[in-house]
C-alpha positions, 0 to 999 in steps of 0.5 A: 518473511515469515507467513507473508511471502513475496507473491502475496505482497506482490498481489496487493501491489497489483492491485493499488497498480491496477487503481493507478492504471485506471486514474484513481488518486488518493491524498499522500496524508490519507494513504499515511492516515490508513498506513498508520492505522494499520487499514490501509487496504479496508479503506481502499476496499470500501472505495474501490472493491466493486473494481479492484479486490483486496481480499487476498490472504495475510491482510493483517500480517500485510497491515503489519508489515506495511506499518512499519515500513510507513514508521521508518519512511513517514514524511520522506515519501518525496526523498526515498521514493520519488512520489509526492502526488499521488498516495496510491503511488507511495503505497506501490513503492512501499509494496515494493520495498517490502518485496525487494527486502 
């Protein structure tokens, strides 16, 4: 895992889990919309960064990674991951995926 290690994954995963705790939900369709355009943590940070932070390092190589995590699952959140209300709760699962891969 090139410039990207688990620690750094493991702190945007943190962070959307913090979201969670306090009750924020988005949509599965907007989380996957953000996952697609490789700005999924720009459009949580201009909801959510006066709470939560998601200025940590490798942004973009996160983005990256995250993008093709979304490629290869799209539409099967239900079936792989066992989430179909919340999209904050999809992005923890592919955080995840990403660390235990």
């Amino acid at each position: 895992m090139d410039s990207v290690t688990r620690r750094t994954l493991g702190l945007y995963l943190l962070s959307v889990n913090s979201l969670v705790d306090k009750g924020k939900k988005e949509t599965i369709e907007d989380i996957n919309m953000a996952l697609r355009e490789k700005r999924v943590f720009d459009f949580l940070e201009s909801k959510y960064g006066d709470i939560q932070p998601f200025d940590f390092v490798d942004r973009e190589k996160v983005h990256e990674l995250l993008y093709e995590m979304w490629a290869t699952f799209d539409g099967r959140e239900r079936r792989k991951f066992w989430v179909s209300e919340n999209g904050l709760c999809v992005l923890i699962a592919y955080l995840n995926e990403l660390i235990v891969s």
